[in-house]
HTML snippet that shows the backbone in 3Dmol.js (N, CA, C, O; Angstrom):
<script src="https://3Dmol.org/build/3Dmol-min.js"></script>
<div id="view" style="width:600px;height:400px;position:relative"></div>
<script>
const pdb = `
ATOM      1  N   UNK A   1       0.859  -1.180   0.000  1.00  0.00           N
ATOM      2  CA  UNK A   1       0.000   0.000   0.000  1.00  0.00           C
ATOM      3  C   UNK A   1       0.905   1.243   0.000  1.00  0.00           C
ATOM      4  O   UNK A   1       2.029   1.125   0.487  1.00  0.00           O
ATOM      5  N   UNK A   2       0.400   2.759  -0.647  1.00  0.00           N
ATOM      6  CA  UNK A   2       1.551   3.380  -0.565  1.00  0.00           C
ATOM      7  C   UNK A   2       1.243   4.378   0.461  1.00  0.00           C
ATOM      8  O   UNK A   2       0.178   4.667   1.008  1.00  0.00           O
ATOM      9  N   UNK A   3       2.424   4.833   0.590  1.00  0.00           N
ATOM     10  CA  UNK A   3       2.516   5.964   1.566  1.00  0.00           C
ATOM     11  C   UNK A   3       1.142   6.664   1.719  1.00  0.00           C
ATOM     12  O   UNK A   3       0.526   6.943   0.690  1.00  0.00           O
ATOM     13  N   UNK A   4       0.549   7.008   3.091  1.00  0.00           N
ATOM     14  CA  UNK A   4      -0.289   7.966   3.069  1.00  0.00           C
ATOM     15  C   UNK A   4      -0.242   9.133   3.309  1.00  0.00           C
ATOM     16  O   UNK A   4       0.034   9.612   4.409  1.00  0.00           O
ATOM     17  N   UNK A   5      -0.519   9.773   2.254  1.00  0.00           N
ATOM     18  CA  UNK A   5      -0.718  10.888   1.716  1.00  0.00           C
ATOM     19  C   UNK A   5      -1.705  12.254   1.983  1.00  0.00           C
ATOM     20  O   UNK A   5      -1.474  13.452   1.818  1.00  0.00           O
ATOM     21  N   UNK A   6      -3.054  11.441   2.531  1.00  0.00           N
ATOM     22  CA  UNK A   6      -4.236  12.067   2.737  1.00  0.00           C
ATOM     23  C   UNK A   6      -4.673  12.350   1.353  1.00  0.00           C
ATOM     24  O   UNK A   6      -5.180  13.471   1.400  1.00  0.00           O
ATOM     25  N   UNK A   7      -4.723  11.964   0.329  1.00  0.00           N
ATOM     26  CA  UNK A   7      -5.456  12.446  -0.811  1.00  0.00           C
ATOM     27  C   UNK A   7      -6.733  11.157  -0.906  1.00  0.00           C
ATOM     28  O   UNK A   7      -7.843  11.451  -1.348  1.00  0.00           O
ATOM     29  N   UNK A   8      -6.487  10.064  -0.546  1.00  0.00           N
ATOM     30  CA  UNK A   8      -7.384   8.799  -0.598  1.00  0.00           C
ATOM     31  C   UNK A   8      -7.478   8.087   0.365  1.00  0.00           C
ATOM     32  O   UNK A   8      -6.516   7.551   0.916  1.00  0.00           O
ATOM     33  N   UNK A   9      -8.683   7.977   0.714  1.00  0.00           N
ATOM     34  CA  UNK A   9      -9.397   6.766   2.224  1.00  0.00           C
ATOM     35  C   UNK A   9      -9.484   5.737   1.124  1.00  0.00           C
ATOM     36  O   UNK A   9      -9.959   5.653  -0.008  1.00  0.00           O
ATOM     37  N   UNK A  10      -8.477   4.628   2.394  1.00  0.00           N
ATOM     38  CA  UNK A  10      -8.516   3.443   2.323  1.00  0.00           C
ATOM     39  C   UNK A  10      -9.393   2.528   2.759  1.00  0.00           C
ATOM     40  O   UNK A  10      -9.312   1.321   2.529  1.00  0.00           O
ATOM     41  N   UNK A  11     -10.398   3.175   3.509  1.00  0.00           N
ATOM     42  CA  UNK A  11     -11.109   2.293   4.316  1.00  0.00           C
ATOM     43  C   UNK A  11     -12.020   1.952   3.375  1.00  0.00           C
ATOM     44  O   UNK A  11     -12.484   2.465   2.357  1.00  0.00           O
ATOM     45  N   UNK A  12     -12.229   0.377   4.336  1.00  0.00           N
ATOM     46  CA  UNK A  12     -13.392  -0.247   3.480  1.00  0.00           C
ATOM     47  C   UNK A  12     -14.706  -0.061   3.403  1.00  0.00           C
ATOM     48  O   UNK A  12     -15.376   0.327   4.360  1.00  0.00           O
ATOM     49  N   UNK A  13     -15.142  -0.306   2.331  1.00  0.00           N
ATOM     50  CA  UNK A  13     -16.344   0.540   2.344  1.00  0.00           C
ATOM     51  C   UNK A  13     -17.355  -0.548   3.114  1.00  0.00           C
ATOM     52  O   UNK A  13     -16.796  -1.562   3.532  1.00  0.00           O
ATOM     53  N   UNK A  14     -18.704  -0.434   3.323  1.00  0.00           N
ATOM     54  CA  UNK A  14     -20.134  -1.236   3.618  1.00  0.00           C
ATOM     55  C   UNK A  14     -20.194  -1.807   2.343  1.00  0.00           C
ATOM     56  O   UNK A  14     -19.565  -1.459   1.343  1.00  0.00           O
ATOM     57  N   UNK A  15     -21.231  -2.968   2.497  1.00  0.00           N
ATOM     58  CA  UNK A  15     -21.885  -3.281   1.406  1.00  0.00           C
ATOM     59  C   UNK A  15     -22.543  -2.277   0.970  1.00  0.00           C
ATOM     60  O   UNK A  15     -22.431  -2.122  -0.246  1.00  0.00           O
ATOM     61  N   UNK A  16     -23.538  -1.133   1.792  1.00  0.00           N
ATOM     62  CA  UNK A  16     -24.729  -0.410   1.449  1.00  0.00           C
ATOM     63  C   UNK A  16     -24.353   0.504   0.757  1.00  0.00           C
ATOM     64  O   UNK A  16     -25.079   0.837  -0.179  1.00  0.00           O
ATOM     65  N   UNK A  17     -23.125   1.191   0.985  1.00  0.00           N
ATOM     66  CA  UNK A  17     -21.896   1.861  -0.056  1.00  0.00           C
ATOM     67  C   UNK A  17     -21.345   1.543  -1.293  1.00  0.00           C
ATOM     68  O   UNK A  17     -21.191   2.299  -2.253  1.00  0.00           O
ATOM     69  N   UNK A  18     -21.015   0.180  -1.179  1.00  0.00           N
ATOM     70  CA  UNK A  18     -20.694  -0.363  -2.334  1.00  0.00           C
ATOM     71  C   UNK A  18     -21.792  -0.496  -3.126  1.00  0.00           C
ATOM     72  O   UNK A  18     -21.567  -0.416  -4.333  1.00  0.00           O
ATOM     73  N   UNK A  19     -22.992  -0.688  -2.763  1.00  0.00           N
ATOM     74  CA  UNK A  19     -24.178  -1.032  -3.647  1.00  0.00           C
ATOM     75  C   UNK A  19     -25.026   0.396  -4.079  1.00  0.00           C
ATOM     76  O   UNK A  19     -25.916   0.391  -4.930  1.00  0.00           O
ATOM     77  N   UNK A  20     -24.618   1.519  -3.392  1.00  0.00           N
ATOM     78  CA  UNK A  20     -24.789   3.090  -3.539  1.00  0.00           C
ATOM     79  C   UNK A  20     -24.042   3.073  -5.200  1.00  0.00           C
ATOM     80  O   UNK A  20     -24.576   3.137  -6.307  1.00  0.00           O
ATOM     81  N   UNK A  21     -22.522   2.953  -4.771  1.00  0.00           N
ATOM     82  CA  UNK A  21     -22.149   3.461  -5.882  1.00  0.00           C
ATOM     83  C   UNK A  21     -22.205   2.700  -7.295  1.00  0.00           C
ATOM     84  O   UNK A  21     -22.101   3.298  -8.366  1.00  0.00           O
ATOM     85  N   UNK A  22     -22.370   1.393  -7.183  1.00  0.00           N
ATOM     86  CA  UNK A  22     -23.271   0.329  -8.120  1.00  0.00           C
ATOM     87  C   UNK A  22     -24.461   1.140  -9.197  1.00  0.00           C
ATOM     88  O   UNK A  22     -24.653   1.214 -10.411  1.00  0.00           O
ATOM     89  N   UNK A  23     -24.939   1.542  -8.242  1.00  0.00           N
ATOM     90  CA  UNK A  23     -26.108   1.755  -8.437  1.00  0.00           C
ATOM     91  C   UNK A  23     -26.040   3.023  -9.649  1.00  0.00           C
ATOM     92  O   UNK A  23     -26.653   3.149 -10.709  1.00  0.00           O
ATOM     93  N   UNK A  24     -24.777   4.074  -8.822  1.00  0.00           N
ATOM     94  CA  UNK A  24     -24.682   5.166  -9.507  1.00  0.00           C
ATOM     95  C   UNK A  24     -23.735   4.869 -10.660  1.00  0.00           C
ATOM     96  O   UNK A  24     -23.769   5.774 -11.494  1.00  0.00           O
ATOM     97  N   UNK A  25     -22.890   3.869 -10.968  1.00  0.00           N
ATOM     98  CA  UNK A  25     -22.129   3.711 -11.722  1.00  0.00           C
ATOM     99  C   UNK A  25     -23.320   3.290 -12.851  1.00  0.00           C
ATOM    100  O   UNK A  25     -23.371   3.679 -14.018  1.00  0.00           O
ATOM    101  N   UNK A  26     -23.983   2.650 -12.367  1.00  0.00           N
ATOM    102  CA  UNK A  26     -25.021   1.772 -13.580  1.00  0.00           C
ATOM    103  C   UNK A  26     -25.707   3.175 -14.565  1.00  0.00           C
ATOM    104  O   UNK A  26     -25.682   3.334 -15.786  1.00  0.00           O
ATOM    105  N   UNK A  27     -26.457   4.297 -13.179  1.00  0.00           N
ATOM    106  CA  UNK A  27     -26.941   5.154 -14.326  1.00  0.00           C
ATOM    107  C   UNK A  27     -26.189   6.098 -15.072  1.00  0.00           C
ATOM    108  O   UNK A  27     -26.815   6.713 -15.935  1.00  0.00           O
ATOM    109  N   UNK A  28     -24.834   6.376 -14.910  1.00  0.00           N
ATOM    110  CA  UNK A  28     -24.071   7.063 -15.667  1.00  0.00           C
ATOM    111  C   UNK A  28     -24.300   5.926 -17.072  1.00  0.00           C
ATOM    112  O   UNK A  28     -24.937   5.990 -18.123  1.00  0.00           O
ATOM    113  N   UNK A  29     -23.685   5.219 -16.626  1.00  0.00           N
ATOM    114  CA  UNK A  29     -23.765   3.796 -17.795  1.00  0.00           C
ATOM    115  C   UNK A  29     -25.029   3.978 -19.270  1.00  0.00           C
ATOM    116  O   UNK A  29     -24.874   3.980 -20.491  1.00  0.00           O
ATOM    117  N   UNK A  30     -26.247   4.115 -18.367  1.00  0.00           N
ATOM    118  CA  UNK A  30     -26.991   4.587 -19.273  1.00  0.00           C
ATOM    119  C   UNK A  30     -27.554   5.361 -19.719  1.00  0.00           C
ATOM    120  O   UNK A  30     -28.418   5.109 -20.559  1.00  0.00           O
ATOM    121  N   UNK A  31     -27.248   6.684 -19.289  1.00  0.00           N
ATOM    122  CA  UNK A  31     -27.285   7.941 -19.432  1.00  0.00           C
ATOM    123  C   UNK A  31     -26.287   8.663 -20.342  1.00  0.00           C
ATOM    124  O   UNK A  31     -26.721   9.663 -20.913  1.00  0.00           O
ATOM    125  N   UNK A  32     -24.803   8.251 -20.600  1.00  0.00           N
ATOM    126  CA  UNK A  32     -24.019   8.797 -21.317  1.00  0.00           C
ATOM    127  C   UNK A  32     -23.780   8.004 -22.598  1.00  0.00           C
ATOM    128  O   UNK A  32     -24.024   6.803 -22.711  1.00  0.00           O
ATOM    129  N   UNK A  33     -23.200   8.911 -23.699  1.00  0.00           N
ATOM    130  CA  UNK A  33     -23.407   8.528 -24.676  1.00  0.00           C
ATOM    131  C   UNK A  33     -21.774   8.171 -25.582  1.00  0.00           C
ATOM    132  O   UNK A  33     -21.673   7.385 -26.524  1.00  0.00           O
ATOM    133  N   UNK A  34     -20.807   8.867 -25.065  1.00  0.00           N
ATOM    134  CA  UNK A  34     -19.289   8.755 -24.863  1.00  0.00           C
ATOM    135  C   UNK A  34     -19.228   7.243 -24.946  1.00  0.00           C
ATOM    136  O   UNK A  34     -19.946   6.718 -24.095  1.00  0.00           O
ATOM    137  N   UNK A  35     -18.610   6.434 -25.687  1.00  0.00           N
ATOM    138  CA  UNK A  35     -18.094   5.190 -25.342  1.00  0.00           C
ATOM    139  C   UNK A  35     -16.722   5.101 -24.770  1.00  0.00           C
ATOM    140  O   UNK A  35     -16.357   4.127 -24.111  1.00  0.00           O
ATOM    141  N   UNK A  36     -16.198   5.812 -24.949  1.00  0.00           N
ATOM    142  CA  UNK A  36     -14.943   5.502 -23.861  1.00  0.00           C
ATOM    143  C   UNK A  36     -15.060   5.690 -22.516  1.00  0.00           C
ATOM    144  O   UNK A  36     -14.506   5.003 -21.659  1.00  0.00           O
ATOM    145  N   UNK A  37     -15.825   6.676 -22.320  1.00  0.00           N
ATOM    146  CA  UNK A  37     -16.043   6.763 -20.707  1.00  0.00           C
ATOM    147  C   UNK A  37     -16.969   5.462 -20.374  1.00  0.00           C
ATOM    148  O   UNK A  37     -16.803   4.631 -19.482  1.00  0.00           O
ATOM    149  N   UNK A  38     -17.897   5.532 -21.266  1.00  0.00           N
ATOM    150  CA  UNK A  38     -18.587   4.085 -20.521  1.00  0.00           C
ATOM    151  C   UNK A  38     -17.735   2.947 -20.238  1.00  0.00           C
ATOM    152  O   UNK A  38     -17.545   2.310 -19.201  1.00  0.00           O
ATOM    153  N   UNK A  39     -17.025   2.793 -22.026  1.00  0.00           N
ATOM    154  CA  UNK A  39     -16.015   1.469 -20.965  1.00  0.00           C
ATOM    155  C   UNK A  39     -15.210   1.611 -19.936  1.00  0.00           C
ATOM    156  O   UNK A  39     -14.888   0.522 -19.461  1.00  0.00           O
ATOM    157  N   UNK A  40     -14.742   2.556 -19.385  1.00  0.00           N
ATOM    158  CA  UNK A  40     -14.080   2.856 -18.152  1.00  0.00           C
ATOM    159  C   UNK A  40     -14.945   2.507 -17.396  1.00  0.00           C
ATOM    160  O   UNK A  40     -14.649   1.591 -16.628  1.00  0.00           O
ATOM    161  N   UNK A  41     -16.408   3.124 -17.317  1.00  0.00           N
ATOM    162  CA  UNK A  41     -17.087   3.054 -16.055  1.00  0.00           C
ATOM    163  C   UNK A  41     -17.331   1.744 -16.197  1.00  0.00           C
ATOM    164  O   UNK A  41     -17.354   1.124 -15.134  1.00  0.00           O
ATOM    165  N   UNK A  42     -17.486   1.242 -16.993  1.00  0.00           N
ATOM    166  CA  UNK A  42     -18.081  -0.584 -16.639  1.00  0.00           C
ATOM    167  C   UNK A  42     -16.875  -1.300 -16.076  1.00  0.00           C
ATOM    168  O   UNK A  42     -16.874  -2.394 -15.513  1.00  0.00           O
ATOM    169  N   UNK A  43     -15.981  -0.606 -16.290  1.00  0.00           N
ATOM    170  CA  UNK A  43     -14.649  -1.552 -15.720  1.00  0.00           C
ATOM    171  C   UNK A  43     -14.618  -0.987 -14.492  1.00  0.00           C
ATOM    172  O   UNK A  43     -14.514  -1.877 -13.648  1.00  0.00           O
ATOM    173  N   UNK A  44     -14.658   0.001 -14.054  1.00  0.00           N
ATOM    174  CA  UNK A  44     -15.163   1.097 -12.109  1.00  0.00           C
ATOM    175  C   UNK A  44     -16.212  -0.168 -12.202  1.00  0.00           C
ATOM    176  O   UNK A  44     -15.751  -1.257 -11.859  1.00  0.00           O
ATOM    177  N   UNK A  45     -17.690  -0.116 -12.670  1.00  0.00           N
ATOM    178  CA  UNK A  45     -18.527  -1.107 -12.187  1.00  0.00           C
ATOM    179  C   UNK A  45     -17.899  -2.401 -12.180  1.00  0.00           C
ATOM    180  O   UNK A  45     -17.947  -2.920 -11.064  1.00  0.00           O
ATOM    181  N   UNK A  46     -17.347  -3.065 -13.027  1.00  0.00           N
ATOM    182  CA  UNK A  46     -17.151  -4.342 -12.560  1.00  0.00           C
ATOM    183  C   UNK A  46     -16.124  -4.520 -11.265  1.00  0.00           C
ATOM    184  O   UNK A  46     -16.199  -5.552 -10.597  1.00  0.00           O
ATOM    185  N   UNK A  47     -15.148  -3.467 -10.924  1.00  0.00           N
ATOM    186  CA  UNK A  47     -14.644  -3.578 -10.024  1.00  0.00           C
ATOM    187  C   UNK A  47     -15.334  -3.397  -8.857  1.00  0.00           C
ATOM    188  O   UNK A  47     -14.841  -4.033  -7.925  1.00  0.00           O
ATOM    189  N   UNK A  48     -16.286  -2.762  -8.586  1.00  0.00           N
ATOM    190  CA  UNK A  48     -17.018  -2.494  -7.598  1.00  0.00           C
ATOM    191  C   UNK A  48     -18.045  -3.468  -7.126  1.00  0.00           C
ATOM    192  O   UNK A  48     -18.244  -3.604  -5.919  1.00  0.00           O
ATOM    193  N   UNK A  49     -19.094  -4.550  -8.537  1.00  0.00           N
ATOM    194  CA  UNK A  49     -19.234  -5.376  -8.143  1.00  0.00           C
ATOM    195  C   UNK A  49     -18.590  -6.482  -7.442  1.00  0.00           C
ATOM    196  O   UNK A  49     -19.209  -7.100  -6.575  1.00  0.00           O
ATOM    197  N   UNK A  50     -17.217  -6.817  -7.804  1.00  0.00           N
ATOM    198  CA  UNK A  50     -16.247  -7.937  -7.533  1.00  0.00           C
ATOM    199  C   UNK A  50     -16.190  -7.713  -5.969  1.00  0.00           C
ATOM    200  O   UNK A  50     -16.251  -8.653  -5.177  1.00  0.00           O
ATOM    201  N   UNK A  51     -16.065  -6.368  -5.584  1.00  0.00           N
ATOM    202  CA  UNK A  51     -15.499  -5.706  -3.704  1.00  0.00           C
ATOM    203  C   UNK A  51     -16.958  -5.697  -3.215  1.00  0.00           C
ATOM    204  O   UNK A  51     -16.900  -5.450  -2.010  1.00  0.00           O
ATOM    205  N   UNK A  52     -17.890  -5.810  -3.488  1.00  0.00           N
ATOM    206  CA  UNK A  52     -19.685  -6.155  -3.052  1.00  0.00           C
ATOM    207  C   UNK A  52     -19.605  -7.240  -2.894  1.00  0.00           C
ATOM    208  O   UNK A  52     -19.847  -7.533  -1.723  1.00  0.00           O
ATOM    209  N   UNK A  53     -19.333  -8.207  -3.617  1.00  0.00           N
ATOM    210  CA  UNK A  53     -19.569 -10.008  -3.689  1.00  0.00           C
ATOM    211  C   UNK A  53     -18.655 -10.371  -2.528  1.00  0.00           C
ATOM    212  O   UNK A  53     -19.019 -11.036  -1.558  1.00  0.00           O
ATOM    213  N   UNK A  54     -17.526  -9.910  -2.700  1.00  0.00           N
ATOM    214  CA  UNK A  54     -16.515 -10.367  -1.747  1.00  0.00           C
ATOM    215  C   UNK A  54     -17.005  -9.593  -0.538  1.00  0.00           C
ATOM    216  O   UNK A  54     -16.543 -10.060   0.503  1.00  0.00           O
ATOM    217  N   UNK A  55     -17.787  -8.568  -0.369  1.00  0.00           N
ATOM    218  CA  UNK A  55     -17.583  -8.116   0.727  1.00  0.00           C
ATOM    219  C   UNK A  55     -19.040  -8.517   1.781  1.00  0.00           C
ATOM    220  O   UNK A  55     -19.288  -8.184   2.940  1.00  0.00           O
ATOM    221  N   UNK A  56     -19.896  -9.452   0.689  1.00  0.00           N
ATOM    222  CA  UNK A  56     -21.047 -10.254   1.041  1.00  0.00           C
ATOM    223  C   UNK A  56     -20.811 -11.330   1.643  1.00  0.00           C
ATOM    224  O   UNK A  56     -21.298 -11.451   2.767  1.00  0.00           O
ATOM    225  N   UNK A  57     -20.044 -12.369   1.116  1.00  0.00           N
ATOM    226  CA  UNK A  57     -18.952 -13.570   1.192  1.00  0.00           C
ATOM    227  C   UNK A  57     -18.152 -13.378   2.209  1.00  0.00           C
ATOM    228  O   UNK A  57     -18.237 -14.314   3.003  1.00  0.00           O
ATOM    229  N   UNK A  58     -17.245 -12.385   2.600  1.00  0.00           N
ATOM    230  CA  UNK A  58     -16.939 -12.353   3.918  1.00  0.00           C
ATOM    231  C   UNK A  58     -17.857 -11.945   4.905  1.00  0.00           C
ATOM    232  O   UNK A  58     -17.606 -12.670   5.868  1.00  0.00           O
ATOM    233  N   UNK A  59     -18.811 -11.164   5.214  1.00  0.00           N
ATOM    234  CA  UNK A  59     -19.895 -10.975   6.058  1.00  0.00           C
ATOM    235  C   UNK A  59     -20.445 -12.192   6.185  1.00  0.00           C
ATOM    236  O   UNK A  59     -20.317 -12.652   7.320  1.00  0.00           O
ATOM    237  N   UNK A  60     -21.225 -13.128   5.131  1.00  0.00           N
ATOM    238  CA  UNK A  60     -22.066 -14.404   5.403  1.00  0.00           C
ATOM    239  C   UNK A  60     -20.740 -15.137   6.217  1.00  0.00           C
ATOM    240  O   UNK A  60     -20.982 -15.529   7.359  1.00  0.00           O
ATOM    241  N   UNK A  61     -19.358 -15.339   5.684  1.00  0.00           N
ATOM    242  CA  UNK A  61     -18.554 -16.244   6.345  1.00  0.00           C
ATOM    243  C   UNK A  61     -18.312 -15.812   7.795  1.00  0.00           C
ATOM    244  O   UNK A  61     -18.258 -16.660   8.685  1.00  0.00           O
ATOM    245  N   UNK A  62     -18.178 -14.624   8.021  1.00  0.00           N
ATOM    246  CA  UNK A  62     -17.877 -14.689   9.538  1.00  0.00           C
ATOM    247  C   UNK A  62     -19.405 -14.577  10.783  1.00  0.00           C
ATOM    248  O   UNK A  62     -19.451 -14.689  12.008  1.00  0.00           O
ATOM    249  N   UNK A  63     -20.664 -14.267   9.554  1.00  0.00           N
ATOM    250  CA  UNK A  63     -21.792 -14.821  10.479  1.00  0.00           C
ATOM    251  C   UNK A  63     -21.865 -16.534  11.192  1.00  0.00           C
ATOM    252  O   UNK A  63     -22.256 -17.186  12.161  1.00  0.00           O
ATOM    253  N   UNK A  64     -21.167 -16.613   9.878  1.00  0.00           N
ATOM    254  CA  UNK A  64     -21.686 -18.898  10.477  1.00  0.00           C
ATOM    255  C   UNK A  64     -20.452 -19.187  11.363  1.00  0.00           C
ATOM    256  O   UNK A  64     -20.317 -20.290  11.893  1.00  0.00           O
TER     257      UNK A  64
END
`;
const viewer = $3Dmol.createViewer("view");
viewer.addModel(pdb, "pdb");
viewer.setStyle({}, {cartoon: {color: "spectrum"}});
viewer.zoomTo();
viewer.render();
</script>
């Protein structure tokens, strides 16, 4: 991890956060008309889904 800087929180986000910005990544998605920015943002969205799943998957695992 690099030096901190104060320009970026590391902390992890909630699911309810992660699924906030899901949410908002999706309607940029279909709202803009730019294809390069969209493929960026679908690649922000797919990364953001991947840190939701995992961050579901560890919550269910340390409930049981």
């Amino acid at each position: 991890m690099p030096a901190d800087d104060g320009l970026f929180d590391y902390t992890e986000l909630e699911p309810s956060e992660l699924c906030d910005q899901c949410m908002a990544l999706n309607y940029a998605l279909m709202t803009l008309h730019d294809r390069k920015i969209k493929e960026i943002l679908a690649f922000i969205l797919w990364e953001r889904f991947e840190m939701l799943r995992s961050s579901l998957y560890t919550t269910c695992e340390e409930a049981a």
